[in-house]
BAFI-3210 file (N, C-alpha, C; in Angstrom, 3 decimals, decimal comma, padded with zeros to 6 digits):
// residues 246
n [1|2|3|4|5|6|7|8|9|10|11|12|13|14|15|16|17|18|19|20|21|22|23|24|25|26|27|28|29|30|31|32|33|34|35|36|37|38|39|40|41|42|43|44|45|46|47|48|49|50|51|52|53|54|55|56|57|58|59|60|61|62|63|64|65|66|67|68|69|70|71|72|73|74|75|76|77|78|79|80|81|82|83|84|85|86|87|88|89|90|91|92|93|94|95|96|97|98|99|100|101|102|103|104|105|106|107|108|109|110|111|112|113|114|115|116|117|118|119|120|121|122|123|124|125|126|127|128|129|130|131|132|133|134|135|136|137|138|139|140|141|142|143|144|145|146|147|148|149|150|151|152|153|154|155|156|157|158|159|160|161|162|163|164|165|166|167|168|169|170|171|172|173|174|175|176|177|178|179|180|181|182|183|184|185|186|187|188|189|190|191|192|193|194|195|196|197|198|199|200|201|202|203|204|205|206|207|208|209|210|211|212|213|214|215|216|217|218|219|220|221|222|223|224|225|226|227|228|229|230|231|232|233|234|235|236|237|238|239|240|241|242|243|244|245|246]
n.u [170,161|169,836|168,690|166,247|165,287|167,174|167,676|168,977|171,211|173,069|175,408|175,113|175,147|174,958|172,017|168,695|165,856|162,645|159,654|157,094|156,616|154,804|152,842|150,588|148,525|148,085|145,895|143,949|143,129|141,831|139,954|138,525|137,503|136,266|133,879|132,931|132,059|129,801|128,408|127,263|126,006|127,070|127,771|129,568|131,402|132,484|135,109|134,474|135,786|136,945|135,987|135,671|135,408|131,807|131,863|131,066|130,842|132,602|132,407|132,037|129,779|129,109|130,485|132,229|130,981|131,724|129,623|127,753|126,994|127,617|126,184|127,125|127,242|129,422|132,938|135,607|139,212|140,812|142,877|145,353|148,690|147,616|146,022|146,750|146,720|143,603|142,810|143,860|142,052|141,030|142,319|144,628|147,888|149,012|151,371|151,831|152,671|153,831|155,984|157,950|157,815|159,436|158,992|159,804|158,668|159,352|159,057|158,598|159,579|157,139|158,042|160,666|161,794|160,906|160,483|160,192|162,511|164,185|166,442|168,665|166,323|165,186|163,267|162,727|159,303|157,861|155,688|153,412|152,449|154,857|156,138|157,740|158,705|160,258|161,111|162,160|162,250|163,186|161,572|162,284|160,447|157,709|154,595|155,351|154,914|156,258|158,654|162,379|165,158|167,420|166,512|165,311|168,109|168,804|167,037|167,596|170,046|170,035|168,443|169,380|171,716|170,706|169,139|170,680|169,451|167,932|169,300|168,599|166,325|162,803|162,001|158,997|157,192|157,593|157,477|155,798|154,867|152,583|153,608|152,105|154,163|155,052|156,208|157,601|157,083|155,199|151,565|149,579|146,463|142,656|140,525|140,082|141,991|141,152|138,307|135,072|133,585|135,460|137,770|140,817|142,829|145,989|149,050|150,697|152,752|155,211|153,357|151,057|148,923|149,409|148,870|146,963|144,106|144,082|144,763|142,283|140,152|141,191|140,447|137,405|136,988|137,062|135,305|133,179|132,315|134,056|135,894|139,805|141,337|143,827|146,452|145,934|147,354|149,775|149,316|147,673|146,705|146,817|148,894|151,061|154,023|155,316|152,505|150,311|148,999|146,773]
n.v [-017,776|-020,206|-019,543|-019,241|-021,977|-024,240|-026,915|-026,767|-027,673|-026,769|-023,983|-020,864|-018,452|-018,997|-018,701|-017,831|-016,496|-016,393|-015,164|-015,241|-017,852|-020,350|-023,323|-026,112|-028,546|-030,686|-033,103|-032,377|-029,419|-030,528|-032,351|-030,530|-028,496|-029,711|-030,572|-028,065|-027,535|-029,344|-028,510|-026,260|-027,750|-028,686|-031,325|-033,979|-036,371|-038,777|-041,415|-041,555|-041,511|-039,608|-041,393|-040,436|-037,680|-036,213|-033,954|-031,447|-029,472|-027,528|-027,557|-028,632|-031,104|-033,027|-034,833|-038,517|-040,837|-043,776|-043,818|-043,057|-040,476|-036,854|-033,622|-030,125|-026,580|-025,650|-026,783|-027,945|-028,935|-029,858|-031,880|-032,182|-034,033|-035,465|-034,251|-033,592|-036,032|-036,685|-034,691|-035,522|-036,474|-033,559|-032,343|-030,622|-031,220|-030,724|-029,331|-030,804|-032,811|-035,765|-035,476|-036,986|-037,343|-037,843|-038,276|-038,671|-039,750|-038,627|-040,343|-038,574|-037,250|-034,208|-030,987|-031,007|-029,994|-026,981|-025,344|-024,668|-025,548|-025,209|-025,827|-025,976|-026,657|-028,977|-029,737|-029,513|-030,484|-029,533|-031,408|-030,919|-032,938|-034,100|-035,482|-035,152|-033,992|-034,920|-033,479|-032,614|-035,058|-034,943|-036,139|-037,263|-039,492|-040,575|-042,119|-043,702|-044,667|-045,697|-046,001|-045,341|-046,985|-045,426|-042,555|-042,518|-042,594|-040,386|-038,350|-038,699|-038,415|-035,750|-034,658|-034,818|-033,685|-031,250|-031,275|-032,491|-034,059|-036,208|-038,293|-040,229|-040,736|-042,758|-044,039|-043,718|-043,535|-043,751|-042,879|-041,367|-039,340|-037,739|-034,861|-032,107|-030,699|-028,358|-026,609|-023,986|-024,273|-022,826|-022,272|-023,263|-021,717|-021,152|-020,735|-023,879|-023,542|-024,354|-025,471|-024,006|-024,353|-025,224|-025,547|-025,257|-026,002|-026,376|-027,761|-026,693|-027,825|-027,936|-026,262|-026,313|-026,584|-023,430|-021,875|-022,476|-021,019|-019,036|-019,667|-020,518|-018,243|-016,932|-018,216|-018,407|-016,125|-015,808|-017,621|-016,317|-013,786|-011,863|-008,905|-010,189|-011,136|-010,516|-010,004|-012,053|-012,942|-014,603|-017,229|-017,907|-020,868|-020,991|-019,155|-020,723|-022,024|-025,242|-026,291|-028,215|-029,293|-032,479]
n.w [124,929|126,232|128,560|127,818|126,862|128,338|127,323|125,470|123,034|120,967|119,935|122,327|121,451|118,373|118,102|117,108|118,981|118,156|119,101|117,879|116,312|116,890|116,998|116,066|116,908|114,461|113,713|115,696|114,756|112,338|113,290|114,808|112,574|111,481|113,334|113,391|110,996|110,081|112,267|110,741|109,070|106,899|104,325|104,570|103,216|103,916|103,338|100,223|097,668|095,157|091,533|088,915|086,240|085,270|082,212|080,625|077,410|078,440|081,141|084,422|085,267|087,015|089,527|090,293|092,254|093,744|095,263|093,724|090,958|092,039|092,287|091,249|091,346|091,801|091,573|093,789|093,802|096,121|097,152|097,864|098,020|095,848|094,167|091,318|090,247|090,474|088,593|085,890|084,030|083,346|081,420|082,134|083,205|086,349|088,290|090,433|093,496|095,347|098,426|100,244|103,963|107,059|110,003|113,493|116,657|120,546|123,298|126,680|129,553|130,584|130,380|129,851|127,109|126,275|124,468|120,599|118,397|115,978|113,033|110,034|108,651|110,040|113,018|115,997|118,181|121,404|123,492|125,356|126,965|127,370|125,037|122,893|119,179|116,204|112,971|109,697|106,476|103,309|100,756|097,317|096,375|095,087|095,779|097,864|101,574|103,230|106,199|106,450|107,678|107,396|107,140|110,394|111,512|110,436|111,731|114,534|115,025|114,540|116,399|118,655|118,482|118,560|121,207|123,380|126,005|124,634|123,653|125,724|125,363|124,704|121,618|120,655|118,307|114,487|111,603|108,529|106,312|103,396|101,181|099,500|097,000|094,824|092,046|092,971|095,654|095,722|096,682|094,360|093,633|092,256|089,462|087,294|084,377|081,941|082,372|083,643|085,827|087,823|090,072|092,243|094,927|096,015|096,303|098,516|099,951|102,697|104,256|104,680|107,031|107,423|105,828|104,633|105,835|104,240|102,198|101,622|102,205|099,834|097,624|098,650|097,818|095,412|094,464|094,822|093,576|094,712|096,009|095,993|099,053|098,432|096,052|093,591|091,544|091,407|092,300|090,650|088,886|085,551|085,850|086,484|086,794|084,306|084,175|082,250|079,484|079,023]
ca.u [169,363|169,886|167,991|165,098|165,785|167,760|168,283|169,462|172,726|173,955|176,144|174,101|175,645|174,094|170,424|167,544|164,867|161,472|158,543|155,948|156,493|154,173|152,316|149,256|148,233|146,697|144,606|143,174|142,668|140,944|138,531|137,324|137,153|135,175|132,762|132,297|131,287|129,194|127,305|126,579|124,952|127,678|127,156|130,814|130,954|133,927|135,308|134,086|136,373|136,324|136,556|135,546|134,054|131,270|132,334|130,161|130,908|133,820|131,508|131,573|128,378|128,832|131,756|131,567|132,211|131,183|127,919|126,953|127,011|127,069|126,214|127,122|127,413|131,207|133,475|137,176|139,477|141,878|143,644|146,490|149,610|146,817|145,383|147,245|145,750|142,273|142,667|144,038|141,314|140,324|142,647|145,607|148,735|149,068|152,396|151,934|153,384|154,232|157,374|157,582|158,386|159,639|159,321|159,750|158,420|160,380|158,603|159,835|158,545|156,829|159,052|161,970|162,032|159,677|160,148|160,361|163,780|164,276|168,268|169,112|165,008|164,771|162,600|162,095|158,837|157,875|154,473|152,165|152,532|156,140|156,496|159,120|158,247|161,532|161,365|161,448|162,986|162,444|162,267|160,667|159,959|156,661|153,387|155,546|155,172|157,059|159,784|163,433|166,531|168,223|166,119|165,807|169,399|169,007|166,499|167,899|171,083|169,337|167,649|170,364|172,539|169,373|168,447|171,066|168,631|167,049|169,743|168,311|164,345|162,788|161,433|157,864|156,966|158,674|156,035|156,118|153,650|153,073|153,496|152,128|155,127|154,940|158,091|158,549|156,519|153,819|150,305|148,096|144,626|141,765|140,442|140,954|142,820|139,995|137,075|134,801|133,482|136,333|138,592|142,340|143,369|146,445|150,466|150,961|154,382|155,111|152,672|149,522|148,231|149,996|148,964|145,417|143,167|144,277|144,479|140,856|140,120|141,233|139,401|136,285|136,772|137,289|134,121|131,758|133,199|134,428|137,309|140,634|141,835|145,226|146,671|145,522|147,616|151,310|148,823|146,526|147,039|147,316|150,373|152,160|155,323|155,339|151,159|150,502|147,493|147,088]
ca.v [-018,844|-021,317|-019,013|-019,470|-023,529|-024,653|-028,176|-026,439|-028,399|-025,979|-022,912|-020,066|-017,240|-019,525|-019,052|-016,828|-016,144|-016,021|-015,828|-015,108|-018,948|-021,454|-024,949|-026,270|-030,530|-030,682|-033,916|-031,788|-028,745|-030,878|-032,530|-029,099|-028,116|-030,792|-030,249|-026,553|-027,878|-030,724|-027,887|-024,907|-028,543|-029,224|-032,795|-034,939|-037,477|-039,668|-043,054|-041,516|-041,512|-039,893|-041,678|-039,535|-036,607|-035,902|-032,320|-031,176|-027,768|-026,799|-027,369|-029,819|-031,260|-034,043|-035,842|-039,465|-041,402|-045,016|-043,910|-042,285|-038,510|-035,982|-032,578|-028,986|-025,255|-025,326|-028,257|-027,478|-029,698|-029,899|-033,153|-032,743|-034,864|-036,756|-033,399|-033,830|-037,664|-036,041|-033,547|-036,041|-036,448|-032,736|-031,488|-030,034|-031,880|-030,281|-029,660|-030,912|-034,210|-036,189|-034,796|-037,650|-036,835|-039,130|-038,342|-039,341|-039,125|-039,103|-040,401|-038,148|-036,123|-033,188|-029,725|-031,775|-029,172|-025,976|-024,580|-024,834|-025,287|-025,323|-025,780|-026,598|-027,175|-029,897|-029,168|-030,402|-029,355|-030,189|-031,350|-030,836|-034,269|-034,868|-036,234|-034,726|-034,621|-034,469|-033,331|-034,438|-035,124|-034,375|-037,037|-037,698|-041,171|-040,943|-042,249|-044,532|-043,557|-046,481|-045,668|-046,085|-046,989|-044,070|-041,267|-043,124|-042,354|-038,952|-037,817|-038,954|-037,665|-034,084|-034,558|-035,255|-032,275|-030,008|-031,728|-033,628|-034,898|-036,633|-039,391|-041,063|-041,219|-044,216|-043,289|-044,218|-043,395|-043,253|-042,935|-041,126|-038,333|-037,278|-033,387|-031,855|-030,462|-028,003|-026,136|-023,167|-024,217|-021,815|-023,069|-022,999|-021,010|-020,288|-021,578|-024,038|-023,005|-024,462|-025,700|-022,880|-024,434|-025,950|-024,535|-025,606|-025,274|-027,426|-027,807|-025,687|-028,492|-028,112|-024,993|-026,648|-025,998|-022,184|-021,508|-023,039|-020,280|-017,481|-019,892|-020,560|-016,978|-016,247|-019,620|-018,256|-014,244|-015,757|-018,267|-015,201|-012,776|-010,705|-008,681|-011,135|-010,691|-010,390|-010,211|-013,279|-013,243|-015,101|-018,035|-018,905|-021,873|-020,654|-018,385|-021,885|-022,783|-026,266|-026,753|-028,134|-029,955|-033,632]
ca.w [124,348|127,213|129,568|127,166|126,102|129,133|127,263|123,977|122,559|119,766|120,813|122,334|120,046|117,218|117,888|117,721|119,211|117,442|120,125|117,082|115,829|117,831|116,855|116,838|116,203|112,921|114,063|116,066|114,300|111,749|114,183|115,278|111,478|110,948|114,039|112,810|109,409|110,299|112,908|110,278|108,019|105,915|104,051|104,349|102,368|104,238|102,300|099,200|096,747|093,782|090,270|087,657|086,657|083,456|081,862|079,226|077,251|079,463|082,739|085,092|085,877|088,209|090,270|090,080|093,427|094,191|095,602|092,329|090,479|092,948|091,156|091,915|090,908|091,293|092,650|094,339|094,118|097,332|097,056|098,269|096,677|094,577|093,376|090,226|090,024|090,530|087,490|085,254|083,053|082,776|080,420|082,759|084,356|087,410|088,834|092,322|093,286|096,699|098,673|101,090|104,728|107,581|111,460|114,982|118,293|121,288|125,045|127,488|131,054|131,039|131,196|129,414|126,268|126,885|123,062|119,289|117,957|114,219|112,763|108,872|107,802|110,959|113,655|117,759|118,804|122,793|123,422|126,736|127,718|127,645|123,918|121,608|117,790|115,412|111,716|109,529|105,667|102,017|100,042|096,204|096,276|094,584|096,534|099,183|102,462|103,936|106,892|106,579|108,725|106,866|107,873|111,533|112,199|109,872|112,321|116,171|115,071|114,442|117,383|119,839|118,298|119,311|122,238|124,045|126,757|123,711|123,297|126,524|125,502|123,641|119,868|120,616|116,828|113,410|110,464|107,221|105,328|101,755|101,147|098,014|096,190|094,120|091,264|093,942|097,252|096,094|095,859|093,465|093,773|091,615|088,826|086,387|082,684|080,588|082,819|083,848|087,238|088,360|090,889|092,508|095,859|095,950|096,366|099,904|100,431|103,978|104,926|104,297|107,626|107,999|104,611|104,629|105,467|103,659|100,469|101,335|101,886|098,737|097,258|098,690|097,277|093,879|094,105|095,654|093,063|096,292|096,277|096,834|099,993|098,011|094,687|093,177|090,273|091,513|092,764|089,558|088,372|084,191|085,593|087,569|086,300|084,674|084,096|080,807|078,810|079,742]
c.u [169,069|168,884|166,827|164,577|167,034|168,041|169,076|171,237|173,285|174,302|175,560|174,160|175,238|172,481|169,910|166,645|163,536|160,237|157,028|155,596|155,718|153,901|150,996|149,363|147,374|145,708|143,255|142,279|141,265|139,508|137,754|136,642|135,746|133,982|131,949|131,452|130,063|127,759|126,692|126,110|125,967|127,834|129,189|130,182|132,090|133,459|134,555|134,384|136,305|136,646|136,303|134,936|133,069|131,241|131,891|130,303|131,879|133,233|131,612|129,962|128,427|130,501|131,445|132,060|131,221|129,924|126,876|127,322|127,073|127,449|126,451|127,556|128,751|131,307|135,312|138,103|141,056|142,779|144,726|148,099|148,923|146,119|145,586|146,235|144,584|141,641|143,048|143,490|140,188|141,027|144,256|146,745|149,446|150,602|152,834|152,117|153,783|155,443|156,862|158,282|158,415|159,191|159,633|159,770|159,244|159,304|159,170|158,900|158,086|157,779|160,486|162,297|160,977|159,451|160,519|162,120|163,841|165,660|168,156|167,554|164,569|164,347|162,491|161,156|158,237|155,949|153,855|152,980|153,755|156,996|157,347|158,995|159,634|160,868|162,453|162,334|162,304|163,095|161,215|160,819|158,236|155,561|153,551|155,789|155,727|158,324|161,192|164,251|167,069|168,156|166,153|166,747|169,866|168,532|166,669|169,277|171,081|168,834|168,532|171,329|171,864|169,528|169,363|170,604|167,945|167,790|168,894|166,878|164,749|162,366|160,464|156,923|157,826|157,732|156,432|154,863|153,934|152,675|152,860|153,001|155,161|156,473|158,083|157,991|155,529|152,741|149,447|146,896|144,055|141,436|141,058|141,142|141,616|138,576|136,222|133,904|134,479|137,226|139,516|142,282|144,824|148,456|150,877|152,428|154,111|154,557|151,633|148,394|148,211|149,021|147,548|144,048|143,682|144,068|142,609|139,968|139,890|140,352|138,142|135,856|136,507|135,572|132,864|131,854|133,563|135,878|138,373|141,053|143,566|145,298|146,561|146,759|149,496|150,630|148,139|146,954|147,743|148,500|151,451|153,472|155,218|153,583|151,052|149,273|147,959|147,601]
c.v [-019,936|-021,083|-019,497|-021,237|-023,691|-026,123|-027,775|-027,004|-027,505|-024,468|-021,722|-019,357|-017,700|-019,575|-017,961|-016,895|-015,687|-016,287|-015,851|-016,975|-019,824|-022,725|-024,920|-027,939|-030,281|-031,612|-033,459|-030,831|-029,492|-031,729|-031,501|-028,882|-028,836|-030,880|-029,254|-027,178|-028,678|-029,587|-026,418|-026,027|-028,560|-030,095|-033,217|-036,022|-038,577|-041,014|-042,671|-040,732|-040,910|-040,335|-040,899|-038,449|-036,379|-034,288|-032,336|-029,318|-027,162|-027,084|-028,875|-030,007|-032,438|-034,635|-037,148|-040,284|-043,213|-045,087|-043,241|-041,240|-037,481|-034,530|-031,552|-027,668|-025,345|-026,424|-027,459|-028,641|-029,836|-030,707|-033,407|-033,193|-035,684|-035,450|-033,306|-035,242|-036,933|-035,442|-033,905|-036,492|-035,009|-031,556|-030,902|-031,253|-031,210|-030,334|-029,962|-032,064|-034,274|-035,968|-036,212|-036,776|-037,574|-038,356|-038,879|-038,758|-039,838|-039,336|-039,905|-037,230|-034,614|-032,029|-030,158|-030,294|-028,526|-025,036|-024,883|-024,888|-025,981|-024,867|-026,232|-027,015|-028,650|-029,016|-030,192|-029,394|-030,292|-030,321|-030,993|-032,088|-034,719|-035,196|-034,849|-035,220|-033,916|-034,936|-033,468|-034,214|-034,760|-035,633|-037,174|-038,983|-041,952|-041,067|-043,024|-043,971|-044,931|-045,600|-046,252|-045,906|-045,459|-042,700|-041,241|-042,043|-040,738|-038,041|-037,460|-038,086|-036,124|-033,879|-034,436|-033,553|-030,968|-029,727|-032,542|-034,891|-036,175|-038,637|-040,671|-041,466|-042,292|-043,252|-044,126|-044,460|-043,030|-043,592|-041,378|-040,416|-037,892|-035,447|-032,867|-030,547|-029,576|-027,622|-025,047|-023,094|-023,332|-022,182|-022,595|-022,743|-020,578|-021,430|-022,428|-023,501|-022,915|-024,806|-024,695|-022,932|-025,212|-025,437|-025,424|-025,120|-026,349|-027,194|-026,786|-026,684|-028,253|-026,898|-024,952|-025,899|-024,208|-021,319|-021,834|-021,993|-019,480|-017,950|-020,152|-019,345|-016,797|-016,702|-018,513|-017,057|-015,050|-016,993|-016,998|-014,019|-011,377|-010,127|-009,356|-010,280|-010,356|-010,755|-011,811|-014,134|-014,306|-016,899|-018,919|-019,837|-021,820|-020,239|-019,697|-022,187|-024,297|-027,076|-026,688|-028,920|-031,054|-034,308]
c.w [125,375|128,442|129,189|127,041|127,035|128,147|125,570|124,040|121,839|121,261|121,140|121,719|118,758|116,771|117,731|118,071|118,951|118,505|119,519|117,045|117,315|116,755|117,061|116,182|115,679|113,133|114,697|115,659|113,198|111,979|114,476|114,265|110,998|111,734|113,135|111,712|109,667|111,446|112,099|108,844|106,906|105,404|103,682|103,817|102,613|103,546|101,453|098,013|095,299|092,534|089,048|087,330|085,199|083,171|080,717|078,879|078,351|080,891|083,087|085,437|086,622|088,198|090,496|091,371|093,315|094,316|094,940|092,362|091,716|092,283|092,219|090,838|090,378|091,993|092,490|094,583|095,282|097,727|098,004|097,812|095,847|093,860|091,867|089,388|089,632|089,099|086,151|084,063|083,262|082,020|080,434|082,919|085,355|088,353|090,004|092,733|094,905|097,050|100,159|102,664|106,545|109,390|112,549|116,080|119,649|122,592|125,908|128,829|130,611|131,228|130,587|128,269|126,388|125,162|121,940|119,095|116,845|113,612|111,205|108,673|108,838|111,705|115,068|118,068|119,908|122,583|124,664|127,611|128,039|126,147|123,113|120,168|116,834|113,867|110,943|107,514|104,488|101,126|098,775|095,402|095,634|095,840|097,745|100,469|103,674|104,905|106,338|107,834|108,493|107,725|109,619|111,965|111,773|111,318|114,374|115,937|115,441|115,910|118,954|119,758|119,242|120,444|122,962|124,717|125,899|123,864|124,465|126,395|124,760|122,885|120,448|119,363|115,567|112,274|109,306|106,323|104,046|101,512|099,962|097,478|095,203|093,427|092,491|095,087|097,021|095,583|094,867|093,381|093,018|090,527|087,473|085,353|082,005|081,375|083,973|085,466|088,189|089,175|091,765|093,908|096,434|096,065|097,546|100,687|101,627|105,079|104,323|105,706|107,876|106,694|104,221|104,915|105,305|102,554|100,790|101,253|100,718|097,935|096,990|097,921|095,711|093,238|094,544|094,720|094,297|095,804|096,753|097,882|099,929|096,772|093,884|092,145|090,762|091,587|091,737|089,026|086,718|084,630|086,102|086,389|085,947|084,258|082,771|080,332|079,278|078,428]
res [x|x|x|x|x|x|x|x|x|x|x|x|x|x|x|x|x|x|x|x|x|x|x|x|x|x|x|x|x|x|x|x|x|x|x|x|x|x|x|x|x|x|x|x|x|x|x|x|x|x|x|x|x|x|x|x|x|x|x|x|x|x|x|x|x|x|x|x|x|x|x|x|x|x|x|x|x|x|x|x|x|x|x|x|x|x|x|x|x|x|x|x|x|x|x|x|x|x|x|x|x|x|x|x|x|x|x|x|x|x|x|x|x|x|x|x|x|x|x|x|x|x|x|x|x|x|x|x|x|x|x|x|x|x|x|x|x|x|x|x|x|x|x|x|x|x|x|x|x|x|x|x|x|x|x|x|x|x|x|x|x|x|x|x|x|x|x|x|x|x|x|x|x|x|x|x|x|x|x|x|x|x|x|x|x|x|x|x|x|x|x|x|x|x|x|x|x|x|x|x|x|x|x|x|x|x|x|x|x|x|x|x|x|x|x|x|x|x|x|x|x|x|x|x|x|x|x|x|x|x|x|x|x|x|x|x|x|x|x|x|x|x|x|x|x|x]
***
């Protein structure tokens, strides 16, 4: 293990070796995403919120945002940890809810840690530049995504065990994300229970990005009537554990 992870702290007879698992920066990914879209004429609609929707006869017919109605065939709703919020007035209560989750970044040289190392559901992963990103906690605190001391000292501790070299960086960042949560981590795809253009893509907890196009994949098979690209049925929203009228 040491051959591999020269700064590895835990005992080498304790590790394995996974060379499948990599990384990628979601900021990023979602800038590209958002090029792509934006170059095959896709209409974003950033800062625009939505408040309501008008559903007539089981059908949606318009989403209501600030800058007025905006109508469509079908509408998906992707939310997130507010996807629940979102769906709130169409009938459902949605079992998907904020899992808060704390991190911190470490400042450090270049070549310091060269690979992933993941112990007990924490995570050190090395960046390009030098920086060191430690995972991160589970907490259900509702919609606050405030930092604490707590996790702080949860997280350097973890980090040091890992990483010895670690104790000597600064923490350049310590900030705090909301997960969407589901009853067994498995998301929810397809459409909704009672509204007949309405469609879910929502609760993916902490394998939103890993987990993101295949649930859209499937998304898309089930809006195109296409063959799913996989058994649909563990995913639908009617079968979820927990989903109930509003």
């Amino acid at each position: 293990a040491r051959r591999l992870e020269p700064a590895l702290g835990l005992a080498p007879e304790s590790a394995a070796w996974l060379p499948e698992v990599a990384q990628v920066r979601n900021p990023r990914l979602a800038q590209a995403l958002r090029a792509a879209l934006l170059k095959r004429g896709v209409d974003i609609r950033a800062d625009c919120p939505v408040t309501g929707w008008t559903i007539e006869a089981d059908r949606v017919q318009a989403v209501q945002t600030p800058a007025g109605a905006l109508g469509a065939d079908c509408f998906v709703v992707a939310g997130g940890a507010w996807s629940a919020e979102l769906l709130q007035s169409t009938g459902i209560r949605l079992p998907v809810g904020p899992v808060r989750g704390q991190m911190i970044l470490y400042q450090g040289p270049p070549g310091l840690v060269s690979r992933i190392t993941l112990y007990q559901g924490h995570y050190v992963i090395p960046r390009r530049d030098g920086r060191v990103l430690v995972g991160s906690t589970l907490e259900y605190v509702g919609f606050d995504k405030h930092t604490t001391p707590q996790a702080l000292d949860e997280l350097s501790r973890c980090a040091v065990l890992l990483i010895p070299a670690l104790a000597s960086l600064p923490i350049e960042k310590h900030w705090a994300g909301l997960r969407p949560g589901s009853p067994d981590g498995t998301p929810l795809v397809g459409p909704h229970p009672v509204i007949g253009n309405l469609y879910i893509n929502a609760g993916h907890f902490r394998n939103g990005v890993v987990l993101g196009p295949a649930s859209a994949r499937l998304l898309a098979d089930q809006l195109l009537g296409r063959p799913p690209i996989l058994d649909s049925t563990p995913y639908l929203p009617e079968n979820t554990e927990g989903i109930g009228g509003a």
